[in-house]
BALUM-338844 format. One record per residue (C-alpha): residue number from 1; residue in three letters; y, z, x. Coordinates in steps of 0.001 Angstrom, whole numbers. Each point is the difference from the previous one (the first is absolute). Layout:
<rs>
> num/residuo/yy/zz/xx
> NUM/ALA/Y/Z/X .
...
</rs>
This chain:
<rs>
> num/residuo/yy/zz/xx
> 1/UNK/99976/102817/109801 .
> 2/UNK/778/2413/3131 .
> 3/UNK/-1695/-708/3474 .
> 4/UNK/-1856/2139/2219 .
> 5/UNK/3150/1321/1542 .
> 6/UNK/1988/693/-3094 .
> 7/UNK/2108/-3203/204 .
> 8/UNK/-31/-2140/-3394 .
> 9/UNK/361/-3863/74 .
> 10/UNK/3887/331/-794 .
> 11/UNK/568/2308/2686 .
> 12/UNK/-1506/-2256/2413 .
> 13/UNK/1706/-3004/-1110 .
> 14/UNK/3214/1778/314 .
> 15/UNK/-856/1057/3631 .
> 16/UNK/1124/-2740/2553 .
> 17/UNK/-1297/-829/3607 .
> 18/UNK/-2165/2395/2240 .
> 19/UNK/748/2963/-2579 .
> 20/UNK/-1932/-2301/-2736 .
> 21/UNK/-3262/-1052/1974 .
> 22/UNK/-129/3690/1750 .
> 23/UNK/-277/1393/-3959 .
> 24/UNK/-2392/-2249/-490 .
> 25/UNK/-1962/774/3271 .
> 26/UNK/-5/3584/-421 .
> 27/UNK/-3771/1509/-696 .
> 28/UNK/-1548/-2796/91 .
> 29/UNK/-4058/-694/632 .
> 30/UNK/-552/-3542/2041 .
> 31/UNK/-1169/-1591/-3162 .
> 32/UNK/3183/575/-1807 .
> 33/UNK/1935/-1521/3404 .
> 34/UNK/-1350/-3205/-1183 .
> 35/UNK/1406/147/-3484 .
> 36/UNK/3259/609/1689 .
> 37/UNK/1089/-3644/901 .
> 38/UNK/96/-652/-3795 .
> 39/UNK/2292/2851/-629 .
> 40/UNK/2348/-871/2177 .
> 41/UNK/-71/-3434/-1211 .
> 42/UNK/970/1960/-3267 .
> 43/UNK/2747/2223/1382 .
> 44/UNK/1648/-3070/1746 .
> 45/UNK/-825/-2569/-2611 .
> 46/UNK/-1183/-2485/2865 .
> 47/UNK/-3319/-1874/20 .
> 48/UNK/-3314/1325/2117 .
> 49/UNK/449/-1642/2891 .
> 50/UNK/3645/1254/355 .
> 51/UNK/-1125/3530/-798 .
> 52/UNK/-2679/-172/2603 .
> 53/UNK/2435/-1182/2551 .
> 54/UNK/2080/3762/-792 .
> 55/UNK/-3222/2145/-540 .
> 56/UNK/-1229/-1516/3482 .
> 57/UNK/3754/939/1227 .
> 58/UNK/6/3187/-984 .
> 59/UNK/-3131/1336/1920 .
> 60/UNK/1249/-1761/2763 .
> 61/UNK/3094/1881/-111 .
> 62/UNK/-1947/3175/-653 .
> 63/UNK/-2264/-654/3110 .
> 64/UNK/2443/-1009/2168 .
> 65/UNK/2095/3023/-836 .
> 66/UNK/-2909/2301/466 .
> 67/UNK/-985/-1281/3677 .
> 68/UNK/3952/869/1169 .
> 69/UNK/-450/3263/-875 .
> 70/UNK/-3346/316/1853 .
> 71/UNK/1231/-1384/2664 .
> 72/UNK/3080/2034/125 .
> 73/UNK/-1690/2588/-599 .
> 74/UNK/-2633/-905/3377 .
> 75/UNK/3778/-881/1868 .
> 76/UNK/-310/-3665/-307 .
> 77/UNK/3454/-1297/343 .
> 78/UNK/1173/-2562/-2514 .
> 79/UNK/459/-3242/2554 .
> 80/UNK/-3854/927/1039 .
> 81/UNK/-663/730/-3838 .
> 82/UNK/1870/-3606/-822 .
> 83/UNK/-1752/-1834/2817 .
> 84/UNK/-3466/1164/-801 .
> 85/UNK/139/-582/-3789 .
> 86/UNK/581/-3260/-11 .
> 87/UNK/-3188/-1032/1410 .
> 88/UNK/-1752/2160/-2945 .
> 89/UNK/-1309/-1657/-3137 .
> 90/UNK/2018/2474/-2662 .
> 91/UNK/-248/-2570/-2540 .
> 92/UNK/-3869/-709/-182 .
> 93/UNK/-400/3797/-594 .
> 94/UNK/2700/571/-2127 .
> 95/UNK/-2029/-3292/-2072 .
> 96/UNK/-2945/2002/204 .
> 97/UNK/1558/3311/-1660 .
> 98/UNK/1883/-2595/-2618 .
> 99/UNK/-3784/-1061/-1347 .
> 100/UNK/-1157/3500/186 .
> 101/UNK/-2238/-734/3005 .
> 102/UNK/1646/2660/1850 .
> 103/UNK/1663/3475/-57 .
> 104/UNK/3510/20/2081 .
> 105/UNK/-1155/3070/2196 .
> 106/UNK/-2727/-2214/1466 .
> 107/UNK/1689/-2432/390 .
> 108/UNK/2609/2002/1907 .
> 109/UNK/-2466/1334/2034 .
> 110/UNK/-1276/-3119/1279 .
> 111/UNK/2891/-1817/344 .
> 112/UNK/1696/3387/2114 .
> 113/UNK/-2994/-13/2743 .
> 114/UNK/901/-3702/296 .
> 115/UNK/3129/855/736 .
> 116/UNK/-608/2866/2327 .
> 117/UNK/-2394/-2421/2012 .
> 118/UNK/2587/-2362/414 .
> 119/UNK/2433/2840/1152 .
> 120/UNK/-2556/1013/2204 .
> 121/UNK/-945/-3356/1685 .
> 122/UNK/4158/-774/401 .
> 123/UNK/715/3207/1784 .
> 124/UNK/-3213/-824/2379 .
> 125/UNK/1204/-3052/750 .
> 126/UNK/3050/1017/1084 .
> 127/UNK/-1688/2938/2091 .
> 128/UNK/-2707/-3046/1830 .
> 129/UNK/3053/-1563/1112 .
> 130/UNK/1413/2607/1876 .
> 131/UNK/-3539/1386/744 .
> 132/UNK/-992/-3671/1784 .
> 133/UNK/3893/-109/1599 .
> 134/UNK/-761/3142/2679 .
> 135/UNK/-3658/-623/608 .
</rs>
């Protein structure tokens, strides 16, 4: 039996790490996302929970990875881009996209104007200072 995306259950076993859950990920609608943690639990041979744990990884990896580049991209340096993303909840949205609840572009999206806001607020805080030294 083939999937979606041409992969068959031996090729996926065979995969290993990120190259195995992206083949699995690829074309996928947000009801299938939540057939996915049981997969994985079959490509690892690990028990739910476990394969929760690395499908909940994953997207977290994934979202993290896509809010560098956007703020790269916007000329966020990465000490401002490693200081600001700590205080962002990755993991409850990458949970979210695990269950299907949510598509990884949205979640992106929201968790990027976060970010910006908190880039935004630092580098005004910095500008008070000196604003309230000269008056």
């Amino acid at each position: 039996m083939n999937d979606s995306n041409n992969y068959s259950k031996n090729d996926i076993q065979r995969l290993r790490g990120k190259t195995a859950i992206d083949s699995v990920h690829k074309n996928i609608s947000l009801e299938e996302e939540r057939r996915i943690t049981k997969r994985i639990s079959d490509i690892y041979s690990v028990g739910i929970e476990e394969a929760s744990d690395i499908h909940i990884n994953y997207h977290h990896d994934r979202i993290r990875n896509l809010l560098r580049q956007r703020a790269k991209r916007q000329g966020m340096t990465d000490i401002v881009f490693e200081d600001c993303v700590q205080n962002l909840d990755i993991i409850k949205y990458a949970f979210s996209i695990s269950r299907g609840e949510l598509i990884e572009i949205a979640a992106g999206d929201i968790l990027f104007k976060q970010l910006s806001e908190m880039q935004n607020e630092s580098e005004n805080i910095s500008e008070d200072r000196y604003f309230n030294f000269y008056q």
